[in-house]
C-alpha positions as CSV (number, residue, x, y, z in Angstrom):
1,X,9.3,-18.6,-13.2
2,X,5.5,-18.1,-13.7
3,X,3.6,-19.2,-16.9
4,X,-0.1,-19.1,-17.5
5,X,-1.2,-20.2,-21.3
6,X,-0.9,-22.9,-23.9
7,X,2.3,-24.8,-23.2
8,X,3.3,-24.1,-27.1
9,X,2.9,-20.8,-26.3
10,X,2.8,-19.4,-22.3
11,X,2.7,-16.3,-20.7
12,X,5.8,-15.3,-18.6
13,X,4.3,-13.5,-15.6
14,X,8.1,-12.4,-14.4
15,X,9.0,-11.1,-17.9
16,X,5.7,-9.3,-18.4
17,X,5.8,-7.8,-14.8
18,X,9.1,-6.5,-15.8
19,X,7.9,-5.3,-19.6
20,X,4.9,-3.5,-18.2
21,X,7.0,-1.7,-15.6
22,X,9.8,-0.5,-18.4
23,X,8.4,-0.3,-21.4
24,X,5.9,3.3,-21.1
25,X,5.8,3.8,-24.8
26,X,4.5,1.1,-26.9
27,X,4.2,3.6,-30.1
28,X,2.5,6.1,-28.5
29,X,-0.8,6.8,-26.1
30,X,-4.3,6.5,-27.5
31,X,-6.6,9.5,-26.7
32,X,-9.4,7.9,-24.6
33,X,-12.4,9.5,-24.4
34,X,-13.9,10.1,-20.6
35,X,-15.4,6.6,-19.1
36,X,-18.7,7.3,-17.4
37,X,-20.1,4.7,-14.7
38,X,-23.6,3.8,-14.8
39,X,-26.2,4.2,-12.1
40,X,-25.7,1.1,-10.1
41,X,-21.7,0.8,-10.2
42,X,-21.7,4.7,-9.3
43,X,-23.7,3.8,-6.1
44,X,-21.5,0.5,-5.4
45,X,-18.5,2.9,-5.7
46,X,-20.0,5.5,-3.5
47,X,-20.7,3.1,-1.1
48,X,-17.4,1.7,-0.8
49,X,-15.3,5.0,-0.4
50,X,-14.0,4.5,3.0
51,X,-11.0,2.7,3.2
52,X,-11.4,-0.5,5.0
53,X,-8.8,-2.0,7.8
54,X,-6.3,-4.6,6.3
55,X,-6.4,-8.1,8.4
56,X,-2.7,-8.4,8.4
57,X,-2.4,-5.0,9.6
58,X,-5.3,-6.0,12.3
59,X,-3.6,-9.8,12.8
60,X,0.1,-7.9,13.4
61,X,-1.5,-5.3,16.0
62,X,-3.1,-8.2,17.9
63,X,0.2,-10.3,18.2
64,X,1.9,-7.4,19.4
65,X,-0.8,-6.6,22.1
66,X,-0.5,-10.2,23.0
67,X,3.3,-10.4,23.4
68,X,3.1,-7.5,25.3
69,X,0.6,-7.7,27.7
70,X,1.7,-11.5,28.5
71,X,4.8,-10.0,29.0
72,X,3.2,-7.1,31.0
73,X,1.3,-9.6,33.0
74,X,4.4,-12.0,34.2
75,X,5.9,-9.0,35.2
76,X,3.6,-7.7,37.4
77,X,2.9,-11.3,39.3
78,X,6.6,-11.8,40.1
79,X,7.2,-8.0,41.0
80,X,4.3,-8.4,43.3
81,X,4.2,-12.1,44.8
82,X,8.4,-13.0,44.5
83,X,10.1,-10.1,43.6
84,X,13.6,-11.9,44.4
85,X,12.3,-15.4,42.9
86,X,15.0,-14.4,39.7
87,X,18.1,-12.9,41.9
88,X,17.5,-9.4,40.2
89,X,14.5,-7.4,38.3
90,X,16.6,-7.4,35.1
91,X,16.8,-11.3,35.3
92,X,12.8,-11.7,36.0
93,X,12.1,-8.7,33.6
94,X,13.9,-11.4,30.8
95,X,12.6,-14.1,31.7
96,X,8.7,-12.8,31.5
97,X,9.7,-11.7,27.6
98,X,11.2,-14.8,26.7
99,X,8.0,-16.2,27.9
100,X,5.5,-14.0,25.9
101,X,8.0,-14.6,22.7
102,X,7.9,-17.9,23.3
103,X,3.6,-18.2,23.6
104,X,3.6,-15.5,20.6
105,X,6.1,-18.3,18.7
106,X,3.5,-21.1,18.9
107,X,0.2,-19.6,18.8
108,X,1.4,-18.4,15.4
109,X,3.1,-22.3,14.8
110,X,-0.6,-23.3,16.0
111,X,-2.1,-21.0,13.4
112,X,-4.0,-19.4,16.2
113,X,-3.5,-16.2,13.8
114,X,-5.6,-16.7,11.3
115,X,-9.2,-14.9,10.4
116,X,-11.0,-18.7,10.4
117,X,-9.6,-19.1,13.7
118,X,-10.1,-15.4,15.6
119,X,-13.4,-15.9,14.4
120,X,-14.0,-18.8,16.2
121,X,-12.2,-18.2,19.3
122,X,-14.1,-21.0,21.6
123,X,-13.3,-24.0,19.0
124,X,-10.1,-22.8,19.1
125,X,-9.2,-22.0,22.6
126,X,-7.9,-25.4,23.4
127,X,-5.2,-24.6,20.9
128,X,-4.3,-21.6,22.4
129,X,-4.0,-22.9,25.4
130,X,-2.1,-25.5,24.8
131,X,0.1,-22.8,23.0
132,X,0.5,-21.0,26.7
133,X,1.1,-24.1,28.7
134,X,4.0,-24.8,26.2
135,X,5.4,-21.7,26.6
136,X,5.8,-22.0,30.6
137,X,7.4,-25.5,29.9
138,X,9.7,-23.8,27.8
139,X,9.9,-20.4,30.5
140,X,10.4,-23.6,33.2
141,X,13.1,-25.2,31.0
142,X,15.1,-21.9,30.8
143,X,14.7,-20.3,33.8
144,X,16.2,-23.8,35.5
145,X,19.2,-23.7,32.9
146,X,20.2,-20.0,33.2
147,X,19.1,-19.4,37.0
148,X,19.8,-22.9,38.9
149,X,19.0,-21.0,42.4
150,X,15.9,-19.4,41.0
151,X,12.9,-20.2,43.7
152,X,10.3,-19.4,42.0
153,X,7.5,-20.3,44.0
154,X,5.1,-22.8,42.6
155,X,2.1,-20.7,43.8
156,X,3.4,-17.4,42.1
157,X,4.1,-20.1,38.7
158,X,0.3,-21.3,39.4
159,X,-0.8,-17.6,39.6
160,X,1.5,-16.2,36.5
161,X,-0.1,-19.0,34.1
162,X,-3.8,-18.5,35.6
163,X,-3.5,-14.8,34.9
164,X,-2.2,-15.3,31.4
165,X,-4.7,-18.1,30.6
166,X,-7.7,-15.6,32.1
167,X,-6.3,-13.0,29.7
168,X,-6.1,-15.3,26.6
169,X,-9.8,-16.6,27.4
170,X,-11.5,-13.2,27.1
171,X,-9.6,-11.3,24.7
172,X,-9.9,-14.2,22.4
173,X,-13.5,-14.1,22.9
174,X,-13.9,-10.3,22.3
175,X,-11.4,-10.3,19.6
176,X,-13.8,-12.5,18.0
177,X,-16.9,-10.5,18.7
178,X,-15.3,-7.4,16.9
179,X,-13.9,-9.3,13.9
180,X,-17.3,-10.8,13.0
181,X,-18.8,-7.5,14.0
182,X,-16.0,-5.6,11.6
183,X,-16.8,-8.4,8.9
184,X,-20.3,-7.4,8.9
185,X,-19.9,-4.2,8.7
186,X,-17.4,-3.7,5.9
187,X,-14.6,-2.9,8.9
188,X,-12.6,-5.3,8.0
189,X,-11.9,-7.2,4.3
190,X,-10.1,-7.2,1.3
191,X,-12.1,-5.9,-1.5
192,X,-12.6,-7.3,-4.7
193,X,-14.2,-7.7,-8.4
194,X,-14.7,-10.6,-10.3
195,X,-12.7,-9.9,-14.1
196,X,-15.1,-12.0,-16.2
197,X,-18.5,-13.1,-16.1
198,X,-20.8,-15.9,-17.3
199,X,-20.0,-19.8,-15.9
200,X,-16.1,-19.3,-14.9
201,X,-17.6,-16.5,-12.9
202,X,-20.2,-18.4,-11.4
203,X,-17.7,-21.4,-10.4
204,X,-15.3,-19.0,-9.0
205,X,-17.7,-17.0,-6.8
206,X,-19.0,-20.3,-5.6
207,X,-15.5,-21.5,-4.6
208,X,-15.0,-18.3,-2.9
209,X,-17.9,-18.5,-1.1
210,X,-17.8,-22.5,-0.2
211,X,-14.2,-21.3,2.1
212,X,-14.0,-18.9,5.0
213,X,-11.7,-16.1,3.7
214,X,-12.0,-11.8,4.3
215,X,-12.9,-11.4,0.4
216,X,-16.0,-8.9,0.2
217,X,-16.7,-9.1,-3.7
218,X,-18.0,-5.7,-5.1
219,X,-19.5,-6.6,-8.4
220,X,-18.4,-8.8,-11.6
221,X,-17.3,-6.4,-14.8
222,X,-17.0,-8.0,-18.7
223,X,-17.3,-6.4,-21.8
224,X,-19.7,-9.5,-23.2
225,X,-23.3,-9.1,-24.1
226,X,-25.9,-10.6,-22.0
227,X,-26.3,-13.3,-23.8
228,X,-23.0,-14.8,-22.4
229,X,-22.7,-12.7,-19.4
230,X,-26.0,-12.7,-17.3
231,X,-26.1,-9.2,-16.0
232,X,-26.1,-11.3,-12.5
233,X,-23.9,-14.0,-12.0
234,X,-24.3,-15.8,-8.6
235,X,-26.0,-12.9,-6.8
236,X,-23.5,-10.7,-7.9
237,X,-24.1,-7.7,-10.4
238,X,-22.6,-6.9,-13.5
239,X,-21.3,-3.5,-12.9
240,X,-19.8,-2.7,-16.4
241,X,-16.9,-3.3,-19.0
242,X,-13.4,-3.4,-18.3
243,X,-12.8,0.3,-19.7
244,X,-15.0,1.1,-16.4
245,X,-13.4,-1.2,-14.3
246,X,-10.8,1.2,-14.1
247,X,-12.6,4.7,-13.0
248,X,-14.4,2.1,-10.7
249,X,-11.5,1.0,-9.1
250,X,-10.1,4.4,-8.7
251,X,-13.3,5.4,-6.5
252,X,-13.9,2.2,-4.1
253,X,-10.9,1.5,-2.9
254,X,-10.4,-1.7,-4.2
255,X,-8.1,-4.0,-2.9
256,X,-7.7,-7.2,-6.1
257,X,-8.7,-7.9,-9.7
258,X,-9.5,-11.3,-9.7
259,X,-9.7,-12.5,-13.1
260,X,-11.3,-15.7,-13.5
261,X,-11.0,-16.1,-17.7
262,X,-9.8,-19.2,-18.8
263,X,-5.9,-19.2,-19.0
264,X,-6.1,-20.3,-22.7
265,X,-7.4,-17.2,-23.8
266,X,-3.9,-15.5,-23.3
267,X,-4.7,-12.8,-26.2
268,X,-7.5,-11.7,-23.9
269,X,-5.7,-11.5,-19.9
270,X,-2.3,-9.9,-22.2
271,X,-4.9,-6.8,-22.8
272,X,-6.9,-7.4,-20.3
273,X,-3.6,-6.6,-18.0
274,X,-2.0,-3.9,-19.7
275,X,-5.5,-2.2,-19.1
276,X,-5.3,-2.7,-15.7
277,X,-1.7,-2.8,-13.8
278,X,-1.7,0.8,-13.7
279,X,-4.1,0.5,-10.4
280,X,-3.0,0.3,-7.4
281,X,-4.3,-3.0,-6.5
282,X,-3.5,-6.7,-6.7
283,X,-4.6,-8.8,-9.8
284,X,-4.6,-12.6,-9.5
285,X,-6.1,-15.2,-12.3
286,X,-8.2,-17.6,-10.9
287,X,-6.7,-20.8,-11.1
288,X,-9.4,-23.3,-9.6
289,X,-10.4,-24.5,-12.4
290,X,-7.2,-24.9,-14.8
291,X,-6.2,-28.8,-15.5
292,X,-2.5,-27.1,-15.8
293,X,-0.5,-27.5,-12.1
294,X,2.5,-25.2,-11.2
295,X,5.2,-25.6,-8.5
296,X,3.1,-24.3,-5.1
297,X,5.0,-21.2,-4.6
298,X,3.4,-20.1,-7.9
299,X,0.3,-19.7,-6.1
300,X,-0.9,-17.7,-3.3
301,X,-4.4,-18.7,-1.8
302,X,-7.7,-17.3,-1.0
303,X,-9.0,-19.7,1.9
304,X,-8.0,-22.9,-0.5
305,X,-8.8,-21.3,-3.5
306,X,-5.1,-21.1,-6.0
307,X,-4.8,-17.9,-7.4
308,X,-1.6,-16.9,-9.9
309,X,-0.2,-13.7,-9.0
310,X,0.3,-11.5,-11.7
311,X,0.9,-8.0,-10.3
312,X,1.3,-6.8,-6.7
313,X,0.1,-4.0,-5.0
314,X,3.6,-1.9,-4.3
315,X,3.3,-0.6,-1.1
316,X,1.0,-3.2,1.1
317,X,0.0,-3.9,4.8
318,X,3.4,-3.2,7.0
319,X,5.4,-1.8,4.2
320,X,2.7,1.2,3.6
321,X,3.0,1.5,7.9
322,X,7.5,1.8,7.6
323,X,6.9,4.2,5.1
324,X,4.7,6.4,6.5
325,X,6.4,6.2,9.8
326,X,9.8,7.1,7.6
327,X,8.3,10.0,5.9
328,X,7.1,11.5,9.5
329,X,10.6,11.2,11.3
330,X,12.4,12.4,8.5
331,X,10.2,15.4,7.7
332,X,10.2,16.4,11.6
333,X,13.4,16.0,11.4
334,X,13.9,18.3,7.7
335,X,11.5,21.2,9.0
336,X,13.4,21.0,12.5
337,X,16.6,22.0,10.3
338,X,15.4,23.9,7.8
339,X,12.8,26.4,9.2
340,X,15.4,28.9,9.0
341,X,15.8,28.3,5.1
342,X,12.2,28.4,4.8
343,X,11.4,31.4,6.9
344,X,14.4,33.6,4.9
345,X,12.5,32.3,2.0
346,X,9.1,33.5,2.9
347,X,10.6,36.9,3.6
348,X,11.9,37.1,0.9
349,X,8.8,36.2,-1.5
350,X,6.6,38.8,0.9
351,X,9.0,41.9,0.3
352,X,10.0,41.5,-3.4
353,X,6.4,41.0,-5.2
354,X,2.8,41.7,-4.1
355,X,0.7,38.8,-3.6
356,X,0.9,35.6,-0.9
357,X,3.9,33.8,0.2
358,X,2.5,30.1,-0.2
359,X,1.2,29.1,-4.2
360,X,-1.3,26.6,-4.1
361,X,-1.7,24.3,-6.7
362,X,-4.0,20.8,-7.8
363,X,-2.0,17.7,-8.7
364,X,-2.4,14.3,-8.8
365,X,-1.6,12.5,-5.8
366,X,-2.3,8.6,-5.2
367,X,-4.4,6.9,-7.2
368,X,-5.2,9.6,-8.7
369,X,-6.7,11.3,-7.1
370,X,-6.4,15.3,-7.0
371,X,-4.5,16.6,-3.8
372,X,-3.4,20.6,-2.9
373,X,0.5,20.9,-3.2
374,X,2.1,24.2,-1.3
375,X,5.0,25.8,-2.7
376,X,6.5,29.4,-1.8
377,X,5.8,31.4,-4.6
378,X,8.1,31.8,-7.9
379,X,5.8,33.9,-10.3
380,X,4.2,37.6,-9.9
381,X,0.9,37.1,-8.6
382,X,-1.2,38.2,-11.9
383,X,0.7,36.0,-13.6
384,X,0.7,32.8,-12.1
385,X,-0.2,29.6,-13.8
386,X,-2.0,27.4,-11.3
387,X,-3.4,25.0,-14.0
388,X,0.3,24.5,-15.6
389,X,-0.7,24.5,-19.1
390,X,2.3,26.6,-20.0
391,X,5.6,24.6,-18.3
392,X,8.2,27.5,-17.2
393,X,11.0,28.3,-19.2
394,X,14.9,29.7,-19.0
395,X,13.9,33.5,-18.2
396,X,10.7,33.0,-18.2
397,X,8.9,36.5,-17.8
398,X,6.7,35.3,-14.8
399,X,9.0,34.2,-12.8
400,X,10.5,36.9,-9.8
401,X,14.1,37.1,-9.5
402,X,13.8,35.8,-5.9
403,X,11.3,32.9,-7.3
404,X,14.0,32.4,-10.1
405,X,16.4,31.1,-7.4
406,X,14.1,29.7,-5.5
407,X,13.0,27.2,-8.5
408,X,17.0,26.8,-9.2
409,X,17.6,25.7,-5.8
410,X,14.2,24.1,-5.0
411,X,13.8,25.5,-1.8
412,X,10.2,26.6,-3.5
413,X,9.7,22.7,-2.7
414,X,10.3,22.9,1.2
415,X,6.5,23.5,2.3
416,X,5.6,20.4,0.7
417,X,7.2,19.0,3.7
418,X,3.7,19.6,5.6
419,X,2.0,17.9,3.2
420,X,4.0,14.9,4.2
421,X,3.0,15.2,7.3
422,X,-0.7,15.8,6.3
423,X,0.0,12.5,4.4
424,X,-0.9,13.4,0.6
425,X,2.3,13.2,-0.2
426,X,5.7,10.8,0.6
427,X,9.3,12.3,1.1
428,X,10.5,10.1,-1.6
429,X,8.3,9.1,-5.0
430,X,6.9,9.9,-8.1
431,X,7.1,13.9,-8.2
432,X,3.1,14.9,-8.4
433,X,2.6,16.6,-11.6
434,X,-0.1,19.6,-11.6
435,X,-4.0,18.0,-12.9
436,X,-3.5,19.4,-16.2
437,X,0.1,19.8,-17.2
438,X,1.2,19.3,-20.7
439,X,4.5,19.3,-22.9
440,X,3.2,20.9,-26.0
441,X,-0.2,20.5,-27.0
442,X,-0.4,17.0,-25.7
443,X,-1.1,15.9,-22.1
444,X,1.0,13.6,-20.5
445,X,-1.6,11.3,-20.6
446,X,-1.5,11.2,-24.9
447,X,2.2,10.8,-24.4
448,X,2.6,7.9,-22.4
449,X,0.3,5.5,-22.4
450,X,0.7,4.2,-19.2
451,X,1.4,7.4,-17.7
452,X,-1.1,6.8,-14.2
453,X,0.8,3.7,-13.6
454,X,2.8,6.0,-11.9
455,X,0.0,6.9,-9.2
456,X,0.3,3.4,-8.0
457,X,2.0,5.1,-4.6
458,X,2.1,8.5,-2.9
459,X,3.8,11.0,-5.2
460,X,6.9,12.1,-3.5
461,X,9.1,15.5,-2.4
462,X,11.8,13.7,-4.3
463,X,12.3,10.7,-6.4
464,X,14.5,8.6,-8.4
465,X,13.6,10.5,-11.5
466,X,14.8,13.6,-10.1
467,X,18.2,12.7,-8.7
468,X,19.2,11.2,-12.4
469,X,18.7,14.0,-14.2
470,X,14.7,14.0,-15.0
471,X,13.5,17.0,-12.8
472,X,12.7,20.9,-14.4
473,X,11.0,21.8,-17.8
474,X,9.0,19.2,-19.7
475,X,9.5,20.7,-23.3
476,X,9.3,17.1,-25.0
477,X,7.6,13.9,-25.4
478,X,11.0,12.0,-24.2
479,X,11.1,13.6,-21.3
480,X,7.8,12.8,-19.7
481,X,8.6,9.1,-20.9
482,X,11.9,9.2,-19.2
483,X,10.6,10.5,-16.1
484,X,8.0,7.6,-16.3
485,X,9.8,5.0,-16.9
486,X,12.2,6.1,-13.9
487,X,9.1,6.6,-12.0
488,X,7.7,3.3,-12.6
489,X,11.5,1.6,-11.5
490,X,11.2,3.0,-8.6
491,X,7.7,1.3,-7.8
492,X,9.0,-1.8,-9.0
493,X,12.2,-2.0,-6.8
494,X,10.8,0.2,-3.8
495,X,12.7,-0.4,-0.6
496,X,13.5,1.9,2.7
497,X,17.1,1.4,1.7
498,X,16.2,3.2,-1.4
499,X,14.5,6.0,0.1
500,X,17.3,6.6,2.4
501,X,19.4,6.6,-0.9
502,X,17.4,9.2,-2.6
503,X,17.2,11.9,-0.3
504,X,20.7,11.3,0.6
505,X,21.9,12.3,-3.0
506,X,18.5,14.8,-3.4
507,X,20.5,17.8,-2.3
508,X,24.0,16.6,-4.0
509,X,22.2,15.8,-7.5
510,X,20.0,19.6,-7.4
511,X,23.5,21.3,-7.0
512,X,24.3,20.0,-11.0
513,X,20.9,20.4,-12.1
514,X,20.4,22.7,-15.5
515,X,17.2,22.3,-16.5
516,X,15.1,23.7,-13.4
517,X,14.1,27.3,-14.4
């Protein structure tokens, strides 16, 4: 369990983590009036709009490539210099994998793999090459256990290792180049804004600085004057207060909130998170400076600076790549079985009402940002509602009889399948809700207060919400909190197994649905 605070009075990181993520009501939201950037964090944010590369994205590429063309590269020699050294091609075609798992196994054990050390590919070359020469005693060890009449030649051994060492040499060296080059140029780092200014600032930043890590910081943000927050701390700008930390955040893709107030101001970091878990981003409390010590998985590091983790961001690194991947198989896969539905469907919009088959319509998508949802049309043309102000009801007026069905059956949803391929939405998650829908004279937003918590992935074609129940008219304040808090489970206990759960029961659960009109 992880505590930050007083120990007469600490703050359970686990239980709050888990309050945060149920509880979406808290008495009601507070009507916010619009946050406004100044001049200099508008620029900083501008600046910082393109998305940058992830290292462990980059670092997992490059141990592919590298298992693979070692691989690659055995293959070839013994296919070309002693192509019956193994007895058969299945044997030596083995045997050179085993050998590029087993370099790929120690050059990570070597800690070959990390940014300090591709940077500096010459200082540590003689690890990697150490790394290699291991792995052929290992390939050597194997190959003379499983194949005792192997004859390998020596020479072709002598070549195999040569090649592989050549290859190790220079791509190390032009791996190197680019990541230094990517570091320079904003490519490549993990993004991030100091929570807090004055002295705890100042010694953070410096600690940051003193290690070699992929942090770019963007700017500090506090809501103290001047005279206790510099307006620059180390270099660094004061960009704002935390109110505009948020809109900031939403337009620089931001990758961590590090907040580096003292840990026995727990009043403060309580609000100071409540404000800020509904970004999609990580937040971490400095911990460089705290006399109090936890057990080490507590921490996670930034070069050897201890951070506490106190909110993840959901979909990271690999697990965004598996998602994305599952979304485009499965919606090939759905519009390869359904294009009959959907082209009955169209027909049927185009001959029973005037107007165009497809209804556009602006919703929020990830982050929250505004995205273009496609639906076949339900309503008469003159009468459509694009802006959603008034939610549908049972016999609604503006809705055709073919659109009627439609909604009943949500086949009106099947074009949003090509917006999961065009990658603003997800098969499975939050369903998007249109940019200014409301359930009575309230927006969702003065409903729930932590309603855009919910934008912390790619809304989804489907979600957990919908198959228990929570899908159709919004005509009350409980429903939009339901949805949320369903919504906001799903974030927390995301999972391929669950997606695959989801649209497995999507169709079974919308044949007992009553409230989709």
């Amino acid at each position: 369990m992880s505590k930050v605070g007083g120990d007469n009075n600490p703050i359970d990181l686990d239980a709050l983590r888990k309050k945060l993520a149920r509880n979406v009501d808290d008495g009601g939201a507070k009507k916010r009036d619009p946050v406004t950037l100044n001049p200099l964090a508008l620029q900083v944010a501008n600046q910082l709009r393109a998305t940058s590369h992830s290292p462990n994205i980059v670092i997992g590429q490059l141990r592919l490539l590298e298992f693979v063309i070692l691989s690659v590269i055995g293959i070839l020699v013994n296919a070309l210099d002693a192509p019956e050294a193994f007895g058969s091609r299945v044997a030596m075609i083995a045997i050179c994998i085993w050998n590029g798992i087993f370099c790929s196994i120690l050059l990570q054990t070597a800690d070959s793999y990390q940014l300090p050390s591709l940077r500096r590919a010459m200082e540590t070359m003689p690890r990697i090459q150490a790394s290699l020469l291991a792995s052929f005693a290992l390939t050597i060890l194997l190959t003379t256990t499983l194949l005792p009449r192997n004859n390998d030649p020596w020479q072709t051994l002598g070549l195999w290792y040569g090649a592989s060492a050549v290859f190790l040499l220079i791509e190390r060296i032009v791996v190197g180049l680019m990541i230094r080059h990517w570091g320079r140029n904003g490519v490549m780092e993990r993004r991030a804004v100091i929570v807090g200014g004055g002295q705890a600032a100042k010694d953070l930043i410096r600690s940051l600085e003193h290690h070699d890590n992929d942090i770019r910081i963007c700017g500090i943000f506090d809501d103290r004057k001047s005279a206790r927050s510099p307006d620059v701390v180390a270099g660094y700008p004061k960009l704002g207060t935390f109110a505009e930390l948020v809109e900031f955040a939403r337009l620089t893709k931001l990758d961590m909130l590090i907040i580096s107030i003292p840990m026995s101001a727990e009043a403060r970091i309580l609000e100071l998170i409540r404000q800020l878990w509904v970004l999609p981003v990580d937040i971490r409390i400095a911990a460089h400076a705290n006399k109090l010590r936890f057990r080490p998985r507590s921490y996670s590091h930034i070069g050897s600076v201890p951070m506490l983790d106190v909110m993840d961001k959901p979909l990271r690194d690999w697990d965004s790549v598996a998602k994305r991947v599952f979304d485009v198989i499965f919606s090939l896969v759905s519009i390869a079985l359904l294009w009959p539905v959907m082209l009955g469907a169209a027909i049927a919009v185009k001959s029973t009402s005037k107007g165009p088959v497809l209804f556009k319509q602006k919703r929020h998508g990830f982050n929250n940002e505004t995205i273009n949802v496609w639906k076949f049309r339900s309503m008469y043309t003159e009468m459509s509602d694009p802006t959603a102000k008034k939610a549908v009801t049972k016999n609604d007026p503006r809705v055709t009889p073919v659109g009627r069905f439609l909604r009943k059956s949500s086949i009106d949803e099947l074009p949003q399948l090509f917006n999961v391929l065009a990658g603003d939405l997800s098969l499975v998650g939050p369903r998007p809700h249109a940019v200014h829908a409301q359930t009575g004279d309230l927006k969702y937003t003065e409903v729930v207060e932590h309603y855009f918590a919910r934008h912390k992935v790619k809304p989804g074609v489907t979600g957990w919400a919908q198959i228990n129940g929570w899908r159709g008219e919004i005509d009350h304040g409980d429903k939009i909190k339901n949805r949320t808090a369903h919504d906001l489970y799903y974030i927390e206990n995301w999972s391929l197994w669950l997606d695959l759960k989801i649209l497995v029961l999507t169709p079974i659960r919308l044949l007992k649905s009553e409230n989709a009109y």
